[in-house]
C-alpha positions in Angstrom: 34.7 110.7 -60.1 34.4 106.7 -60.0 36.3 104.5 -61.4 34.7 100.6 -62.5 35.6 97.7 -60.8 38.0 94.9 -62.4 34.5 93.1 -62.8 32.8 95.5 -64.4 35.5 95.8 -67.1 34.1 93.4 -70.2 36.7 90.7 -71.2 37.3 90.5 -74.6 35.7 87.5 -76.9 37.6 84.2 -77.4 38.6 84.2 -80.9 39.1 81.2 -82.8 42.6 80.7 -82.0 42.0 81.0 -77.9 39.5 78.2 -78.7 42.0 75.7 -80.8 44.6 76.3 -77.8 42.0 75.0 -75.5 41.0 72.4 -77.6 44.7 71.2 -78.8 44.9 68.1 -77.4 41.5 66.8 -78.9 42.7 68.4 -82.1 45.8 66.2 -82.0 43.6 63.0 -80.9 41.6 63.8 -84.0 44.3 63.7 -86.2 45.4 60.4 -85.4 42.2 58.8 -85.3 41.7 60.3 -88.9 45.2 59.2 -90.1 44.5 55.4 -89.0 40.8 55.7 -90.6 42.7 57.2 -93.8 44.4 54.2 -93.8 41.7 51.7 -94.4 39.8 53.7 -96.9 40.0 53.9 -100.8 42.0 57.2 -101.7 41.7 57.2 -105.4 39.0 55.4 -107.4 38.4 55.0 -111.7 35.1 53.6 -113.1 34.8 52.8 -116.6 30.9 52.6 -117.8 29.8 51.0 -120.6 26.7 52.1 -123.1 24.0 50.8 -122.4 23.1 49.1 -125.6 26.6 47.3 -124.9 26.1 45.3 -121.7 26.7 41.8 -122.4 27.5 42.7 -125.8 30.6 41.7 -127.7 31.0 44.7 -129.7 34.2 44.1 -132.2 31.4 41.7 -133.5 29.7 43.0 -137.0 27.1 41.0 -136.4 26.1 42.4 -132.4 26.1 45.9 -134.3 24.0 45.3 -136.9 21.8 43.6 -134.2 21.8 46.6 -131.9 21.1 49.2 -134.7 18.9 47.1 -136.8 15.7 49.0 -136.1 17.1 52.6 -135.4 16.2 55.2 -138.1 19.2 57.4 -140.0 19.8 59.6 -137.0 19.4 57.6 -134.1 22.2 55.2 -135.8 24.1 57.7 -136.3 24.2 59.5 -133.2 24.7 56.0 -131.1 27.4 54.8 -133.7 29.0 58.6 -132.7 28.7 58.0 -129.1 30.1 54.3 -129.0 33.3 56.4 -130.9 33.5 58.9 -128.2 33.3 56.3 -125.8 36.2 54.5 -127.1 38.6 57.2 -127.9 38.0 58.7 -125.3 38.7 55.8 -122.8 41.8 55.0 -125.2 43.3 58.4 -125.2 42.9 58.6 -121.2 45.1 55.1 -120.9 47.5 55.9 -122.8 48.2 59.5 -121.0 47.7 57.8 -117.6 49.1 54.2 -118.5 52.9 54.8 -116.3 50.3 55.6 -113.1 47.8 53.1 -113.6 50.7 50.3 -114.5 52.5 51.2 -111.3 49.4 52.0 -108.9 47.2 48.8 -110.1 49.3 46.6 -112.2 49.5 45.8 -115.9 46.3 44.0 -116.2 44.5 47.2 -114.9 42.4 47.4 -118.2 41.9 43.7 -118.2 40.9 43.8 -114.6 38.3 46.1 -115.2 36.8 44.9 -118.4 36.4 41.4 -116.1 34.5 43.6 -113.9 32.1 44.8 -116.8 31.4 41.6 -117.5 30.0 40.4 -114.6 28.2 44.1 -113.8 25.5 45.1 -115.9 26.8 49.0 -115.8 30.5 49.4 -114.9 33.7 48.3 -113.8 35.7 49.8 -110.9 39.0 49.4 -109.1 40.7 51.4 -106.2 43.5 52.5 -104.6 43.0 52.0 -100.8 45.3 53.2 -98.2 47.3 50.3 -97.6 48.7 50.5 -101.5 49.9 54.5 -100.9 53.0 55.3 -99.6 51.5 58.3 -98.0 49.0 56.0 -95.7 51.7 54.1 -94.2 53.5 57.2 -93.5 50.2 58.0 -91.5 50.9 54.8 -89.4 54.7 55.6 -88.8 53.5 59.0 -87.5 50.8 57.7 -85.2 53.5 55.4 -83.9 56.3 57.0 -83.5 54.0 59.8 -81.8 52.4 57.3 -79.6 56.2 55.5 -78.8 57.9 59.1 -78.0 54.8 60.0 -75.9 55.5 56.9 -73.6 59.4 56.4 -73.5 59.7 58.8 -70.6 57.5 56.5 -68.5 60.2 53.4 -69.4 63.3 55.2 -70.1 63.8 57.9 -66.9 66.4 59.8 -68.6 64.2 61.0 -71.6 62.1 62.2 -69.0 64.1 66.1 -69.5 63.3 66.4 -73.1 59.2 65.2 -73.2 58.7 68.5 -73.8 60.3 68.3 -77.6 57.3 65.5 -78.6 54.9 67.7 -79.5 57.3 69.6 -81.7 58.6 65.9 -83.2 54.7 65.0 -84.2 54.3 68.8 -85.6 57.2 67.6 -87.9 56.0 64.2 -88.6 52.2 65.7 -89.1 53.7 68.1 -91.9 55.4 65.5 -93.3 52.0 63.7 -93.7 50.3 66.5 -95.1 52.5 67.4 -97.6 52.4 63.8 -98.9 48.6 63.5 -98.5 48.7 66.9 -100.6 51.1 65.6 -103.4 48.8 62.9 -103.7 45.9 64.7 -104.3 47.2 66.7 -106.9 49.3 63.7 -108.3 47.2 61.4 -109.1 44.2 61.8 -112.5 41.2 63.3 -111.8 40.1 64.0 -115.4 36.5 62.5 -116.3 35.6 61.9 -119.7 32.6 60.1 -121.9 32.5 56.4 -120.7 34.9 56.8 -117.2 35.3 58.7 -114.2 38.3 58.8 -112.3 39.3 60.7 -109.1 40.3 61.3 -105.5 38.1 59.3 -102.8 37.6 60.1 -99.0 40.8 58.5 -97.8 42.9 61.0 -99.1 40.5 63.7 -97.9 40.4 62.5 -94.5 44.5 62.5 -94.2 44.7 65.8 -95.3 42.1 67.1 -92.6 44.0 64.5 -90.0 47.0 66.2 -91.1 46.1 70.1 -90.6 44.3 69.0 -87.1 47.7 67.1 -85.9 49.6 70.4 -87.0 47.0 72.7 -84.9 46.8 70.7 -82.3 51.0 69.1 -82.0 52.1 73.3 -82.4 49.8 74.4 -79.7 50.9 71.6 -77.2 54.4 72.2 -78.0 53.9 75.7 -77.0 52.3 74.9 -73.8 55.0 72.2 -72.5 58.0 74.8 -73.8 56.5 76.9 -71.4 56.3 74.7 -68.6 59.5 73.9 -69.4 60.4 77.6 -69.0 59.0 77.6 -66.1 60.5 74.4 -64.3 64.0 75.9 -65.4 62.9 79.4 -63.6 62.0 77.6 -60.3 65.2 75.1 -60.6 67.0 78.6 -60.4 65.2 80.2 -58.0 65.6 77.1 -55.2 69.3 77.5 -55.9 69.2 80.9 -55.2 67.4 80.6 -52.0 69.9 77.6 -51.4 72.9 79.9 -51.4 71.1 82.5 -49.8 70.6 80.0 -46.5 74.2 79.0 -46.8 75.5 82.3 -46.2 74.7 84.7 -49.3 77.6 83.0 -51.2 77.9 80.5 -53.6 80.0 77.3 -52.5 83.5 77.6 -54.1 84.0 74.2 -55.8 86.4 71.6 -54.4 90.4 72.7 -55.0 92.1 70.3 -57.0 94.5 67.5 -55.7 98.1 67.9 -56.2 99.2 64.4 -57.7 101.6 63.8 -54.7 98.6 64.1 -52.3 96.0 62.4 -54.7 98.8 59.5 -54.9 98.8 59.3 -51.2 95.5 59.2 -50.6 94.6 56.4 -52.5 97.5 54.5 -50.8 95.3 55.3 -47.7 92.2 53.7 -48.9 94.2 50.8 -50.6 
């Protein structure tokens, strides 16, 4: 009876996770490059559109009305004069629920600001909230630089040299941190559309939280692979000890026997 060979034994598939170890460090590098291109990109966006029959219209004027509907038959009147109502309650109801975020976010002369922008647009007025105007995207930036600044202190300060191993760890905190606030802003901020407007979350708050997950992935992987290096340095560090007392003798050196203070006293008149 024959046994197979090691090589003949199939090796199991990678899965998924074998290939995100392998890839860590590109996950982590993909992080940060999407956490600084969060940073420059709109994360929340509102349009307010205006009916068509309104553009360049002044329409708290009796006389614009009566101009726009002047040749519409019974039901045709009626449904535009219905959806110009819509329009308008409906944009009025959504400030007033949102008014406290879009006050702080874009100002008090949010509405105004927009309504200039209808003026000069033949369909709509926009404004956004780009990445340098949320908390969270600067918090991007302090994690891509404390990262970056932790990563290269060893090189300038020798003595932190011992605990590089406990940066990866440091960014998996910091890229948490990040994509719980990314997350909080997502679900923070209005997203509700109605007749006349659209509101919602734009791709710079999408592309911090996939920077986010991918700095997790690829920080927790690394800091698994430099703890065990670590492990590993400490292991040998004890095993050329061992081989150290082993050449000496088998024994460990007994440590130097204290000084009585007479002797200690005389010796330094000695060397004085």
């Amino acid at each position: 009876m024959t046994t197979p060979d090691d090589d003949d034994v199939p090796t199991s598939a990678p899965t998924a996770i074998d290939a995100m170890r392998s890839r860590s460090r590109q996950l982590l590098y993909a992080g940060i490059g999407l956490a600084v291109v969060a940073f420059l990109l709109p994360w929340w966006g509102l349009t307010k559109y205006r009916v068509s029959e309104q553009r360049g219209m002044n329409m708290t004027d009796p006389t614009v009305i009566a101009s726009i509907t002047k040749d519409m038959d019974e039901p045709t009147r009626t449904e535009y004069e219905t959806r110009v109502r819509l329009y308008d309650s409906s944009w009025t109801s959504n400030r007033s629920l949102n008014q406290a975020f879009y006050e702080a976010s874009l100002g008090k002369d949010y509405d105004k600001e927009i309504r200039a922008k209808e003026a000069v647009s033949l369909s709509s007025g926009s404004t956004s909230i780009y990445g340098w105007s949320a908390w969270t995207a600067w918090f991007g930036l302090v994690f891509v630089i404390a990262g970056v600044a932790l990563f290269v202190a060893p090189a300038f300060v020798p003595d932190m040299a011992s605990w590089k191993w406990l940066v990866p760890w440091i960014w998996t905190a910091l890229a948490l941190i990040y994509l719980i606030m990314a997350l909080a802003f997502y679900f923070g901020v209005p997203d509700a559309n109605g007749p006349g407007y659209s509101q919602g979350v734009s791709l710079g708050c999408y592309l911090a939280i996939f920077g986010g997950a991918a700095a997790i992935a690829g920080s927790v992987f690394e800091g698994l692979r430099s703890a065990q290096e670590r492990l590993a340095a400490l292991e040998n560090a004890e095993e050329d000890e061992e081989d150290d007392q082993a050449a000496a003798g088998g024994k460990p050196m007994p440590p130097p026997k204290p000084l009585d203070p007479e002797e200690e006293r005389r010796r330094r008149l000695n060397d004085w």
